[in-house]
LOGULO-409972 format. One record per residue: residue number from 1; residue in one letter; chain; x negated, y negated, z negated of N, C-alpha, C in turn. Coordinates in steps of 0.02 Angstrom, whole numbers. Example, Ala and Ser with C-alpha at 12.3 -4.5 7.8 and 13.67 -1.06 7.14 Angstrom:
REM LOGULO-409972
{nupa:1	vexse:a	tortor:A	n.east:-660	n.north:284	n.up:-390	ca.east:-615	ca.north:225	ca.up:-390	c.east:-660	c.north:165	c.up:-390} $
{nupa:2	vexse:s	tortor:A	n.east:-642	n.north:112	n.up:-354	ca.east:-684	ca.north:53	ca.up:-357	c.east:-645	c.north:-2	c.up:-394} $
This chain:
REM LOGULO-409972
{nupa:1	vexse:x	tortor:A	n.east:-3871	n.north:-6842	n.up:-3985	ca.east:-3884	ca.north:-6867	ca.up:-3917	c.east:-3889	c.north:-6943	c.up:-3920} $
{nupa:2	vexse:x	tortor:A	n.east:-3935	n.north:-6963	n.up:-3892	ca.east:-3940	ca.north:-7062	ca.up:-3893	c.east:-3959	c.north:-7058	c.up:-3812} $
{nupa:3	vexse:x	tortor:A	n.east:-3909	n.north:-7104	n.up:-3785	ca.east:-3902	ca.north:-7128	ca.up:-3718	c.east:-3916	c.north:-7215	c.up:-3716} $
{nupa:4	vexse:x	tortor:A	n.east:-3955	n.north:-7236	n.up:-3671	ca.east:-3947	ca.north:-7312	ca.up:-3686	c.east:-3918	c.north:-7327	c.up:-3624} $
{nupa:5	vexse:x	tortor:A	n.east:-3854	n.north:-7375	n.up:-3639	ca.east:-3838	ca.north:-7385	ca.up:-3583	c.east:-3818	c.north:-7464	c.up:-3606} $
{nupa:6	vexse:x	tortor:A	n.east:-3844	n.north:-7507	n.up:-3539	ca.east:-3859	ca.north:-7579	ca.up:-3541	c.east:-3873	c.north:-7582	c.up:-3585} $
{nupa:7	vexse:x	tortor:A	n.east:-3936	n.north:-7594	n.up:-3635	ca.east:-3970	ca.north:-7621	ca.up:-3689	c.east:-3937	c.north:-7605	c.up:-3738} $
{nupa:8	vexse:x	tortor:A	n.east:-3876	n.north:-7557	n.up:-3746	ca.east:-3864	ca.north:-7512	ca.up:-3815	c.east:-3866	c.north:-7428	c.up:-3810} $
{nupa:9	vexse:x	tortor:A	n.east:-3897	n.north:-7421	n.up:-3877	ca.east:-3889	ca.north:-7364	ca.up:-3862	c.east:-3834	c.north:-7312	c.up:-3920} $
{nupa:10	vexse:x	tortor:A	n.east:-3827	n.north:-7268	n.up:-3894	ca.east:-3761	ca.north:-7241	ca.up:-3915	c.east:-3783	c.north:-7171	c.up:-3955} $
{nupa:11	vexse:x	tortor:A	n.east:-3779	n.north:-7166	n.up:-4009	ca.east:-3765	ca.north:-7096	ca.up:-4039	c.east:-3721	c.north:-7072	c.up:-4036} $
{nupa:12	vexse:x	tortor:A	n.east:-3695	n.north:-7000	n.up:-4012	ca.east:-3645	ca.north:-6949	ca.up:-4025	c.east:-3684	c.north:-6898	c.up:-4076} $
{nupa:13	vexse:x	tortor:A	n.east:-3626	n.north:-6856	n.up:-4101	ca.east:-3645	ca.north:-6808	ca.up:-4129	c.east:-3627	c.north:-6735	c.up:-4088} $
{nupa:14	vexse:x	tortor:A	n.east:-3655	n.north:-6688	n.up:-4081	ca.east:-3653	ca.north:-6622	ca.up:-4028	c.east:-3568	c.north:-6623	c.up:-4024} $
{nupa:15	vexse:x	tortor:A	n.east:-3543	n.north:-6625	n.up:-4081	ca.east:-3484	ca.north:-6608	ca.up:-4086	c.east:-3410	c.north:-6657	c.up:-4063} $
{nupa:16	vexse:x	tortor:A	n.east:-3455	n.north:-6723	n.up:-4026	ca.east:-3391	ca.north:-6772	ca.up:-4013	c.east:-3390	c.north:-6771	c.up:-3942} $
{nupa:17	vexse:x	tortor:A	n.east:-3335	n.north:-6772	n.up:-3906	ca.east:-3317	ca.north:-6768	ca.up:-3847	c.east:-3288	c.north:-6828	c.up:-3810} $
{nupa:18	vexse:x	tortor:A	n.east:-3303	n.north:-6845	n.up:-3767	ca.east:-3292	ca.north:-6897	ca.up:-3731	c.east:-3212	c.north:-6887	c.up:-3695} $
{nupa:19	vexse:x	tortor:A	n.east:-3166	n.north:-6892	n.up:-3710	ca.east:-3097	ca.north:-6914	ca.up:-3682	c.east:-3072	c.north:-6927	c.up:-3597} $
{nupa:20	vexse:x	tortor:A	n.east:-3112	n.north:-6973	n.up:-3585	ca.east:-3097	ca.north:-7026	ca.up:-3532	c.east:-3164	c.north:-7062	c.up:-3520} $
{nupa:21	vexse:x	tortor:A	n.east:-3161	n.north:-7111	n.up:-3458	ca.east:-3228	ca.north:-7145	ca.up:-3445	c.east:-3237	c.north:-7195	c.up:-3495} $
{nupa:22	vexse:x	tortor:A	n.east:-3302	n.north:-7210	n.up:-3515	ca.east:-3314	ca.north:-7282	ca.up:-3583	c.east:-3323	c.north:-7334	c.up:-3537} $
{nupa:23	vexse:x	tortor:A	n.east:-3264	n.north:-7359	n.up:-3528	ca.east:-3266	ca.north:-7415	ca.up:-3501	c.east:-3263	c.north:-7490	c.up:-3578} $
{nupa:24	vexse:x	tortor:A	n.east:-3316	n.north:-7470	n.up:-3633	ca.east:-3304	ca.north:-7513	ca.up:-3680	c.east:-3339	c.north:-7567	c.up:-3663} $
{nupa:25	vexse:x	tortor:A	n.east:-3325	n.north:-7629	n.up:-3711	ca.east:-3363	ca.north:-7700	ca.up:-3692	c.east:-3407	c.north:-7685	c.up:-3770} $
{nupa:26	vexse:x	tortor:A	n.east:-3459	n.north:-7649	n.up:-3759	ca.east:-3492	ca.north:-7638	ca.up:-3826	c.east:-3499	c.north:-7699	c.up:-3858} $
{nupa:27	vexse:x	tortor:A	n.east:-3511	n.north:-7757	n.up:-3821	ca.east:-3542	ca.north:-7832	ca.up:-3864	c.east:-3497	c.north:-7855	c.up:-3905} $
{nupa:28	vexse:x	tortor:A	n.east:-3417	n.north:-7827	n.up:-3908	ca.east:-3370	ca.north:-7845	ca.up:-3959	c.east:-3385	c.north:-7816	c.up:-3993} $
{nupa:29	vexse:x	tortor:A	n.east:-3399	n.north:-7740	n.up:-3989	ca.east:-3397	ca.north:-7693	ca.up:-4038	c.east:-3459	c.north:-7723	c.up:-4078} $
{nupa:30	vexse:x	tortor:A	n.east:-3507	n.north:-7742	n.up:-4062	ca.east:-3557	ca.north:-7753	ca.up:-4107	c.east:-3579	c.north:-7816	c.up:-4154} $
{nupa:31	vexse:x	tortor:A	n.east:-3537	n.north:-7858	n.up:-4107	ca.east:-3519	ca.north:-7947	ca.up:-4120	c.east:-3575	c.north:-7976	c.up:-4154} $
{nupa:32	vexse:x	tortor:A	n.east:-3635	n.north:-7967	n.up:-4108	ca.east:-3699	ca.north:-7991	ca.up:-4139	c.east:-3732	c.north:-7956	c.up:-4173} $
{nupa:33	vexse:x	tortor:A	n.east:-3721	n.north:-7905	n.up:-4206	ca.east:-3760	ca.north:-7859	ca.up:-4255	c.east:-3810	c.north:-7784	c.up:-4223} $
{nupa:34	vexse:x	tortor:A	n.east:-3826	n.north:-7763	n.up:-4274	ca.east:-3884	ca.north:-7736	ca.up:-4230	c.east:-3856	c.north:-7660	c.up:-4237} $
{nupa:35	vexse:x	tortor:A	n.east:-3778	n.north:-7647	n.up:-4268	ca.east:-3745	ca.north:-7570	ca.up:-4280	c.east:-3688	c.north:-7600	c.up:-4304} $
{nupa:36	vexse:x	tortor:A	n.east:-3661	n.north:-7544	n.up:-4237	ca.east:-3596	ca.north:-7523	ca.up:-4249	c.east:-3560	c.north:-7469	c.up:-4270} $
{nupa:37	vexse:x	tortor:A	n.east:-3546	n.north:-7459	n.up:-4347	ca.east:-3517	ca.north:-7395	ca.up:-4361	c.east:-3455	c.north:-7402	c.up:-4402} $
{nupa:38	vexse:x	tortor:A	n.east:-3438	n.north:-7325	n.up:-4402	ca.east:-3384	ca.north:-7341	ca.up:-4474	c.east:-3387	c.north:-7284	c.up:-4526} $
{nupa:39	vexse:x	tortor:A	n.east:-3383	n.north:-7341	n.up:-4589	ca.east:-3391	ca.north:-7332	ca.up:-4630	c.east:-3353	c.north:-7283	c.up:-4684} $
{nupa:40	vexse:x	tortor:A	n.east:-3378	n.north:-7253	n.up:-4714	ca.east:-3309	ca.north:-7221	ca.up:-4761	c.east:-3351	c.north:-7209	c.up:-4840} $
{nupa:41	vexse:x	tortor:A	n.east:-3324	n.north:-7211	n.up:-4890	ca.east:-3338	ca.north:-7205	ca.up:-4939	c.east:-3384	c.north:-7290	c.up:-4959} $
{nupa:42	vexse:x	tortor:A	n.east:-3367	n.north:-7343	n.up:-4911	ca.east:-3412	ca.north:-7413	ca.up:-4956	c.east:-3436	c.north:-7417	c.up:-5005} $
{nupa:43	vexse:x	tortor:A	n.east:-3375	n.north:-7418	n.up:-5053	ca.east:-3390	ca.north:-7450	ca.up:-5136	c.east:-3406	c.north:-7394	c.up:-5176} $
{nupa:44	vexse:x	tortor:A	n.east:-3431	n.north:-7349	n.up:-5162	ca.east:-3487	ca.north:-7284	ca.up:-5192	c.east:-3544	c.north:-7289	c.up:-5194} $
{nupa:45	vexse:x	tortor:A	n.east:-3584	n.north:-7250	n.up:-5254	ca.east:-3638	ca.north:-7293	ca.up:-5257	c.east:-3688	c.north:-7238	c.up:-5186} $
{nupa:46	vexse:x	tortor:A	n.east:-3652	n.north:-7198	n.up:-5167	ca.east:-3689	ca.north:-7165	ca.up:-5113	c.east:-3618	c.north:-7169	c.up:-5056} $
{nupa:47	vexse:x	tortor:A	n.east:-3628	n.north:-7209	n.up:-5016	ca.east:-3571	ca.north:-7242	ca.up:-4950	c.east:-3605	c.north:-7181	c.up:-4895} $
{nupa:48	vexse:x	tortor:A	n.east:-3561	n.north:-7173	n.up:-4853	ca.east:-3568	ca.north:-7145	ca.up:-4789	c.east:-3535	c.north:-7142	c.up:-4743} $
{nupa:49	vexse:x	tortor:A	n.east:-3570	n.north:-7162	n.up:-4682	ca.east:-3565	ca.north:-7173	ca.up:-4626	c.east:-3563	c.north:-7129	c.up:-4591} $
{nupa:50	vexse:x	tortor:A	n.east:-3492	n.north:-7108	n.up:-4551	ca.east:-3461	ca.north:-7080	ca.up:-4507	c.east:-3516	c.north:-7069	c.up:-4435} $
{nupa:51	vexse:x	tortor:A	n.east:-3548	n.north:-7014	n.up:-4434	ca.east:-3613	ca.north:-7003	ca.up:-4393	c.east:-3583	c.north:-6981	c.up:-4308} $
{nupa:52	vexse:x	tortor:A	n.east:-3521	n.north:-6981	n.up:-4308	ca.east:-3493	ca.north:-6934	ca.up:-4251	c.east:-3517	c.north:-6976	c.up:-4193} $
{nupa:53	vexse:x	tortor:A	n.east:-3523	n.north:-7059	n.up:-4193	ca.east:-3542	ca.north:-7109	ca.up:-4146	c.east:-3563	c.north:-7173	c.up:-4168} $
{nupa:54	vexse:x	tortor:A	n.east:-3615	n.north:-7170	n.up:-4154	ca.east:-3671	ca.north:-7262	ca.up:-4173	c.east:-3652	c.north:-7308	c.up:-4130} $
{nupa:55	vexse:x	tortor:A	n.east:-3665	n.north:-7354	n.up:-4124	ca.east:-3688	ca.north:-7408	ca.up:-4059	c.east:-3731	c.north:-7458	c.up:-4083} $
{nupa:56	vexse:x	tortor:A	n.east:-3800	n.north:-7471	n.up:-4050	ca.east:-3858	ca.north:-7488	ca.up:-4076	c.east:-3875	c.north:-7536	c.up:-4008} $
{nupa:57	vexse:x	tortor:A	n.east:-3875	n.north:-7597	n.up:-4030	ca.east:-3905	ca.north:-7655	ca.up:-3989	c.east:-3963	c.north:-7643	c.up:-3989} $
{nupa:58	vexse:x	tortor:A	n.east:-4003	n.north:-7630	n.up:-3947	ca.east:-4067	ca.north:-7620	ca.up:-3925	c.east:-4136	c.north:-7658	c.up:-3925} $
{nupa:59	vexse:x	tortor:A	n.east:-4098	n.north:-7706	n.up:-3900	ca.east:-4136	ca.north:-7769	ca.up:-3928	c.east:-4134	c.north:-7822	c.up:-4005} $
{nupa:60	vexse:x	tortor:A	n.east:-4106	n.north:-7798	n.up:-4037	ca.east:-4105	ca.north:-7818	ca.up:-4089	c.east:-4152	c.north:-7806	c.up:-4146} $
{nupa:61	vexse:x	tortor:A	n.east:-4186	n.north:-7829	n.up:-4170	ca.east:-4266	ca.north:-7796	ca.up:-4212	c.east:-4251	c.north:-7751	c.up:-4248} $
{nupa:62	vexse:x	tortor:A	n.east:-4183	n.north:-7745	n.up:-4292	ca.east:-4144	ca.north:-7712	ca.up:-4341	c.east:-4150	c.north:-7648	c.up:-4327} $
{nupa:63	vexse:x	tortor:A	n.east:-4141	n.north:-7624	n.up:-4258	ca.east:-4122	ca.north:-7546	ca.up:-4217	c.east:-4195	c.north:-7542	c.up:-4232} $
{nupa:64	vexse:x	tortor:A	n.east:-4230	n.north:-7569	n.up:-4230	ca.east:-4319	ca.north:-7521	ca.up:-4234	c.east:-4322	c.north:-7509	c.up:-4300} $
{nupa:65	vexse:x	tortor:A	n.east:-4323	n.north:-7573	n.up:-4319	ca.east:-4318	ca.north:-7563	ca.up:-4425	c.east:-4282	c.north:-7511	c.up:-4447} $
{nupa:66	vexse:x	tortor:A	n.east:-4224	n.north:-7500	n.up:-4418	ca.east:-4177	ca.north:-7445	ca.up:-4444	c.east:-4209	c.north:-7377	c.up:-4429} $
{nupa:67	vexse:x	tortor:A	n.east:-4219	n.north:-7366	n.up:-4350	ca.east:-4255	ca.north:-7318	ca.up:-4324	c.east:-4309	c.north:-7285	c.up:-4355} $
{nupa:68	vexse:x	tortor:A	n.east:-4352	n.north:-7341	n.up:-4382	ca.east:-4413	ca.north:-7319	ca.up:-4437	c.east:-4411	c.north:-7289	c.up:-4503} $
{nupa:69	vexse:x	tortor:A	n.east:-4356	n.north:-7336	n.up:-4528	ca.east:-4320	ca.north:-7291	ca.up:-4588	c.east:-4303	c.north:-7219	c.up:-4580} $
{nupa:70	vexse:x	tortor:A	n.east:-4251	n.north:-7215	n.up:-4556	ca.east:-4225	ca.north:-7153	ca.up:-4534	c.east:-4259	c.north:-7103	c.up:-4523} $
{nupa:71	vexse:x	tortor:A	n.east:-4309	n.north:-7114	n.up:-4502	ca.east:-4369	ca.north:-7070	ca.up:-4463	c.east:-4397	c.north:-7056	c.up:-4527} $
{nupa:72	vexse:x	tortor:A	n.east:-4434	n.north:-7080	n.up:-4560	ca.east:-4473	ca.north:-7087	ca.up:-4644	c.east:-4440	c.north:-7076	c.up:-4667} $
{nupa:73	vexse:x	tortor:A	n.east:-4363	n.north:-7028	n.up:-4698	ca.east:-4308	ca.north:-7005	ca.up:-4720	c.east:-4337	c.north:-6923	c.up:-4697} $
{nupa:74	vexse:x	tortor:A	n.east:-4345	n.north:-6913	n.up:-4642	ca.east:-4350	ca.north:-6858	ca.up:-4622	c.east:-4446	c.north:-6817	c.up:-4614} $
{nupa:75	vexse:x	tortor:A	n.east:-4448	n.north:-6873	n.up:-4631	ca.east:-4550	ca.north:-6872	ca.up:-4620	c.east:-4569	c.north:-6864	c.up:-4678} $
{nupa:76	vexse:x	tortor:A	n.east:-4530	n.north:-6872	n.up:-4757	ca.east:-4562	ca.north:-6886	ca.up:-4803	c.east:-4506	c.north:-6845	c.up:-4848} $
{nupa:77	vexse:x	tortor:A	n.east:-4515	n.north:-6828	n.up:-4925	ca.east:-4486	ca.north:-6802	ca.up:-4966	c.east:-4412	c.north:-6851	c.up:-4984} $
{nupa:78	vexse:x	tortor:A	n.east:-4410	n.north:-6921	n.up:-4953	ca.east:-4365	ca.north:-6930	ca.up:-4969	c.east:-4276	c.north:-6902	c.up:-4946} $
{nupa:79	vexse:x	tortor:A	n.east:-4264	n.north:-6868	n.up:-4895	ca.east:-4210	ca.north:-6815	ca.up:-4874	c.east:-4196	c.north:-6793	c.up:-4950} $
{nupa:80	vexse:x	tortor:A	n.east:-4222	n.north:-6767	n.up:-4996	ca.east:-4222	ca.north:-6723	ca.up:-5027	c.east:-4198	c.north:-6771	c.up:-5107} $
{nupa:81	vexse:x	tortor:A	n.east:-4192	n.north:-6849	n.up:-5100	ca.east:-4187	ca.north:-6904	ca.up:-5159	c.east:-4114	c.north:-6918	c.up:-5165} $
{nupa:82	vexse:x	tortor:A	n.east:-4065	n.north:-6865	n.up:-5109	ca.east:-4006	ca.north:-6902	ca.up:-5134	c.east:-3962	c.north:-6847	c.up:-5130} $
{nupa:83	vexse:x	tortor:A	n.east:-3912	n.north:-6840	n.up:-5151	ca.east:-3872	ca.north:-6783	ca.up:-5174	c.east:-3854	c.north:-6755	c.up:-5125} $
{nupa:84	vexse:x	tortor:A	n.east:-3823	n.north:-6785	n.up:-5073	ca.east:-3782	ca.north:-6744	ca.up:-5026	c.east:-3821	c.north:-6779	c.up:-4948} $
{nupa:85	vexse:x	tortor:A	n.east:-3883	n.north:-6732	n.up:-4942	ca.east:-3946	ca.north:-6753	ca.up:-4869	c.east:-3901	c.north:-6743	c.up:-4784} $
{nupa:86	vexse:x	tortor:A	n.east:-3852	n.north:-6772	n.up:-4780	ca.east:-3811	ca.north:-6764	ca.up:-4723	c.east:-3826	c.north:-6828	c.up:-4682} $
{nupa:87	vexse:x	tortor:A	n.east:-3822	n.north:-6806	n.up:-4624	ca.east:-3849	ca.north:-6903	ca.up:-4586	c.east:-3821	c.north:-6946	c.up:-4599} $
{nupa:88	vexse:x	tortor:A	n.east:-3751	n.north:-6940	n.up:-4605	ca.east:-3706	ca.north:-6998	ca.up:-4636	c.east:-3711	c.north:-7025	c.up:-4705} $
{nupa:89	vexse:x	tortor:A	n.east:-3751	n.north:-7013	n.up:-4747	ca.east:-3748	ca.north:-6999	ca.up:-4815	c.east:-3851	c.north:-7062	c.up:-4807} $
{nupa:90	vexse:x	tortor:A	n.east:-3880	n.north:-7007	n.up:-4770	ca.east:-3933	ca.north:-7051	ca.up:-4778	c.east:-3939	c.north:-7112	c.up:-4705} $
{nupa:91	vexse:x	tortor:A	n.east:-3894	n.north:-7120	n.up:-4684	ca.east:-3883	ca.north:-7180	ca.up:-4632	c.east:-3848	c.north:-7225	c.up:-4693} $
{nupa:92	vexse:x	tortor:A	n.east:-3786	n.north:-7221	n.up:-4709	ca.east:-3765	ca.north:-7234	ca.up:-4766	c.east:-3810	c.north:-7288	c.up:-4839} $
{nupa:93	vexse:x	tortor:A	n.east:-3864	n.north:-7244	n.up:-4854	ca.east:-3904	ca.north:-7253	ca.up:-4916	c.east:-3946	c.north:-7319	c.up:-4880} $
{nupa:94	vexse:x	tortor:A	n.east:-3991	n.north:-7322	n.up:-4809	ca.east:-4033	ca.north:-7356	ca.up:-4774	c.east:-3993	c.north:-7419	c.up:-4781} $
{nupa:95	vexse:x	tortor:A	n.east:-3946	n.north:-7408	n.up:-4748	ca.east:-3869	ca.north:-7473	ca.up:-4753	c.east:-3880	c.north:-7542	c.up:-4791} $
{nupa:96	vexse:x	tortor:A	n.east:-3865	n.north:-7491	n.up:-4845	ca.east:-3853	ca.north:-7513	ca.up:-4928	c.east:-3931	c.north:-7530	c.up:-4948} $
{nupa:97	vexse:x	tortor:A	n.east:-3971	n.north:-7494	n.up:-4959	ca.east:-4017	ca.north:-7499	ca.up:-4986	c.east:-4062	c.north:-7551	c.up:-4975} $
{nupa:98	vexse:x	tortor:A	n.east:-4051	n.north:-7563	n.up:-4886	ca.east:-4111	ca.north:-7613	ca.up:-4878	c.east:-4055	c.north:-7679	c.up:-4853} $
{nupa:99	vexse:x	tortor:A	n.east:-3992	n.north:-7676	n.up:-4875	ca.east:-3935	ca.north:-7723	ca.up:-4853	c.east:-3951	c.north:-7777	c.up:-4782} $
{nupa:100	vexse:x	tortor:A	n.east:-3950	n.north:-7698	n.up:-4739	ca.east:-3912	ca.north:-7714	ca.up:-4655	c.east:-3876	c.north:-7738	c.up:-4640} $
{nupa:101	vexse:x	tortor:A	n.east:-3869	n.north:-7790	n.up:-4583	ca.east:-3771	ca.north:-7826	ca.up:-4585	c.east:-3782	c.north:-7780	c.up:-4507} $
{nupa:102	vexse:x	tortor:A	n.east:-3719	n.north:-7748	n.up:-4530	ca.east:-3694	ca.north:-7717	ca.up:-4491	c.east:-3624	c.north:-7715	c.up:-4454} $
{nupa:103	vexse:x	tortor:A	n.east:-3596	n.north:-7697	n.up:-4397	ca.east:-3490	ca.north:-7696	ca.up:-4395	c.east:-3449	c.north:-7627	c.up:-4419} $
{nupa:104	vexse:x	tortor:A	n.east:-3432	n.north:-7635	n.up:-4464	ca.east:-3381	ca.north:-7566	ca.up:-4502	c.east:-3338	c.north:-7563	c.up:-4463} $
{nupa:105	vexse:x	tortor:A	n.east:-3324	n.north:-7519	n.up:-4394	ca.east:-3267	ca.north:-7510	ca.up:-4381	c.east:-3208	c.north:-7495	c.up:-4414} $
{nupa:106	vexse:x	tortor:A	n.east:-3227	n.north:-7472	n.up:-4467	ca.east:-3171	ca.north:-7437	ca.up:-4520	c.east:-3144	c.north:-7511	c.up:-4558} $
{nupa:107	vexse:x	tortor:A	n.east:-3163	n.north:-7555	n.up:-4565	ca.east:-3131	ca.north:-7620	ca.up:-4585	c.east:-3084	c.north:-7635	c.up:-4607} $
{nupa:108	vexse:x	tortor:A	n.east:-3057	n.north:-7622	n.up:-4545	ca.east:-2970	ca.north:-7637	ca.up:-4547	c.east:-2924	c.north:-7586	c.up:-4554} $
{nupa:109	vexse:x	tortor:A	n.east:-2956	n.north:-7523	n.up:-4572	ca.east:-2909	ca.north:-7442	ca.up:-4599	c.east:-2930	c.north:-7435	c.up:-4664} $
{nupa:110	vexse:x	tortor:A	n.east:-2863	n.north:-7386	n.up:-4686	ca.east:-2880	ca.north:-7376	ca.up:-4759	c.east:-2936	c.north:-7309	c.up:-4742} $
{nupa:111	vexse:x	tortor:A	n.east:-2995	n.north:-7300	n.up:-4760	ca.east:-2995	ca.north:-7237	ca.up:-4761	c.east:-3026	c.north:-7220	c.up:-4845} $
{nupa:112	vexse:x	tortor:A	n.east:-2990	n.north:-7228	n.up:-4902	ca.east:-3005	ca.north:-7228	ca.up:-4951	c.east:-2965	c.north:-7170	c.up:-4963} $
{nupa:113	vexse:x	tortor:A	n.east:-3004	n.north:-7107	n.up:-4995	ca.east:-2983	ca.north:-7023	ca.up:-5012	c.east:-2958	c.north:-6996	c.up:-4925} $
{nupa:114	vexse:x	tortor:A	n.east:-2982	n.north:-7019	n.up:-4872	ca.east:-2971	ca.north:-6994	ca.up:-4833	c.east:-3019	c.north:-6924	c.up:-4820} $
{nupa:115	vexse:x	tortor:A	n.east:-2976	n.north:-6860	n.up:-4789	ca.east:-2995	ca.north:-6820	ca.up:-4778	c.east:-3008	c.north:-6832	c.up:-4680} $
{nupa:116	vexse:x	tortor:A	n.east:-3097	n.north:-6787	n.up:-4679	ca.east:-3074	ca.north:-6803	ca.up:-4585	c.east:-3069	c.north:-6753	c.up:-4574} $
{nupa:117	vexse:x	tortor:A	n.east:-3018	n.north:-6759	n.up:-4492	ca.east:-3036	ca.north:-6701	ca.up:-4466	c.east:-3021	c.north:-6731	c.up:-4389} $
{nupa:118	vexse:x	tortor:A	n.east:-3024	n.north:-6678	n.up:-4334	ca.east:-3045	ca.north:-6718	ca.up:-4276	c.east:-2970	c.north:-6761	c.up:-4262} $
{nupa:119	vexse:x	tortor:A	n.east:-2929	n.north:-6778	n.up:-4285	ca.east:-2854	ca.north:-6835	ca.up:-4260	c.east:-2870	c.north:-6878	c.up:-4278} $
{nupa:120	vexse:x	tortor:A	n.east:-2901	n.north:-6881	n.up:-4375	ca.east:-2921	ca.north:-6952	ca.up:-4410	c.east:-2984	c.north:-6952	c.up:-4412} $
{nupa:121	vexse:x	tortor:A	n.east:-3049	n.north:-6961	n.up:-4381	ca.east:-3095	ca.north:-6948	ca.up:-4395	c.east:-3108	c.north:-7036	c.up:-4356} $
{nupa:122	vexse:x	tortor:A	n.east:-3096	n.north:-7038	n.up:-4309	ca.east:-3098	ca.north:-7093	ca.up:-4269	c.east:-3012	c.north:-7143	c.up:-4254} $
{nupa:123	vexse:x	tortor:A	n.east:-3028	n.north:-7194	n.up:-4285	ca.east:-2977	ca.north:-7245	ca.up:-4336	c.east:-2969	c.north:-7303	c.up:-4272} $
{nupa:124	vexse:x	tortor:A	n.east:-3015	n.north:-7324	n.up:-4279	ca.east:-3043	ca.north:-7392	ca.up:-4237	c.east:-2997	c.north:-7378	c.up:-4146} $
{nupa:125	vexse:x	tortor:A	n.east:-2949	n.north:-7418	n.up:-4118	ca.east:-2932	ca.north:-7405	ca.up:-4076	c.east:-2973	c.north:-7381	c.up:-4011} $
{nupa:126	vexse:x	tortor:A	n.east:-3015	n.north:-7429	n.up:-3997	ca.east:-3064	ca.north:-7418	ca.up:-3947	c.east:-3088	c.north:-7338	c.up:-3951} $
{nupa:127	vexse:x	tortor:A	n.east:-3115	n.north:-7326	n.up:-3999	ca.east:-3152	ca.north:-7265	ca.up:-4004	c.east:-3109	c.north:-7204	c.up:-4014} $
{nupa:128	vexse:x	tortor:A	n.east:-3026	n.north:-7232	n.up:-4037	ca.east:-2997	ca.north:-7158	ca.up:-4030	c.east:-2961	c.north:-7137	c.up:-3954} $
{nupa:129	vexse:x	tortor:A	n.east:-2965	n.north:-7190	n.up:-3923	ca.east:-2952	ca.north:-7198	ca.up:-3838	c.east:-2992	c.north:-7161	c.up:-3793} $
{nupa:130	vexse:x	tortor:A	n.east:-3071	n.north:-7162	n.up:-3822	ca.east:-3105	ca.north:-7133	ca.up:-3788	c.east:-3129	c.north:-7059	c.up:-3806} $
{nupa:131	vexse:x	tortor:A	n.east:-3132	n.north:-7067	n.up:-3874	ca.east:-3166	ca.north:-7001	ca.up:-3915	c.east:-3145	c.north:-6971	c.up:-3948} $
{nupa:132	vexse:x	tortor:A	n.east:-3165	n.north:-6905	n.up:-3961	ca.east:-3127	ca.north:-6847	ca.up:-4008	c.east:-3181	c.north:-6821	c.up:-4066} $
{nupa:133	vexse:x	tortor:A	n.east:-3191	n.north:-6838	n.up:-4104	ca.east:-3251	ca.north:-6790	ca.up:-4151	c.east:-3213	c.north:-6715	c.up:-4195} $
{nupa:134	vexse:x	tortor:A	n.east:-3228	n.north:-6661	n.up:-4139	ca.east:-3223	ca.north:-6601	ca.up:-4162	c.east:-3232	c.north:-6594	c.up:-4252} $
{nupa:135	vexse:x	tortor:A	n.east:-3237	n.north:-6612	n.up:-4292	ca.east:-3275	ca.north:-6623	ca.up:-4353	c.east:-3249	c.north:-6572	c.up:-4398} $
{nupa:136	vexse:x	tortor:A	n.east:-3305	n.north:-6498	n.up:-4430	ca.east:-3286	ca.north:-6461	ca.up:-4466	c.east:-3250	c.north:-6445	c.up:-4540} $
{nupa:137	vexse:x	tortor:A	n.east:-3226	n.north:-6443	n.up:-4565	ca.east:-3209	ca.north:-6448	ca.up:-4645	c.east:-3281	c.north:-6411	c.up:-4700} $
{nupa:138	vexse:x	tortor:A	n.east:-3299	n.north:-6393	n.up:-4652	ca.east:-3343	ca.north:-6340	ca.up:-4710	c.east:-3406	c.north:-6350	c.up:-4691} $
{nupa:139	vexse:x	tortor:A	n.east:-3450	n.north:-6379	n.up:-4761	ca.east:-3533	ca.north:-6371	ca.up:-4745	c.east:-3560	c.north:-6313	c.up:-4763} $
{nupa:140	vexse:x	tortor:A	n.east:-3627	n.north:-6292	n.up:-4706	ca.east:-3658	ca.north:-6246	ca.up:-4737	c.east:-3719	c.north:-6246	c.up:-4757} $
C-alpha cells in the first residue's frame, strides 16, 4: 500500500497494522533524505531492508530514481540475480548498489542475528508506538 500524505509517501506491507493515529513529524524521520527505513543485515554483502514500512520524501529526485529501479527489478530478469528475491532483499541490493543516503531507523538497535517477529520487528520508538508488523516466520 503507498499513501502520500503531505509530500511523503508511506509504504506498508498488507501485513502491518496501524496501532493508533500517525500523528508522526515524518521530516525528522527522514532528516533530509529521500528514505526512511530500517535496516537489518548492513554489513552483508546482500543487506536488507525491513519492507513492513518506507517513508519516501516525495519530492526528493532520489524517490523517482529509486522508484525506477525497483520497478526494472521487477520488469527485467534481474529479480531473479540475487539469492533471496524478497522486497527487502532487493530494496536492500538498490541501497547498496547504487549507494543511496538514506535514514536507518535501525541505527541505534542492535539488530545483529536478530530474529523478527511482530514485538521486534519494529525497534525505532516512533514506529513501535504506532505500528505492529504481523510478520511470518516461514517463506513460501
Amino acid at each position: 500500500l503507498l499513501t502520500n500524505i503531505s509530500g511523503i509517501t508511506v509504504w506498508t506491507d498488507a501485513d502491518t497494522q496501524v496501532l493508533k493515529n500517525v500523528d508522526i513529524d515524518y521530516t525528522k524521520l527522514l532528516n533530509k533524505q529521500f528514505l526512511a527505513c530500517q535496516v537489518e543485515k548492513a554489513r552483508h554483502a546482500n543487506p536488507h531492508v525491513e519492507s513492513g514500512i518506507l517513508f519516501f520524501d516525495s519530492a526528493n529526485s532520489d524517490s523517482k530514481r529509486f522508484g525506477e529501479l525497483l520497478k526494472d527489478f521487477y520488469n527485467t530478469e534481474k529479480l531473479f540475480s540475487i539469492k533471496k528475491p524478497y522486497d527487502g532483499y532487493i530494496i536492500g541490493k538498490i541501497l547498496k548498489s547504487k549507494n543511496m543516503n538514506y535514514v536507518d531507523l535501525n541505527e541505534n538497535f542492535n539488530v545483529t542475528n536478530k530474529r523478527s517477529t511482530a514485538e521486534s520487528t519494529f525497534l525505532h520508538p516512533v514506529l513501535k508506538e504506532h505500528f505492529v508488523h504481523w510478520i511470518g516466520n516461514i517463506k513460501t
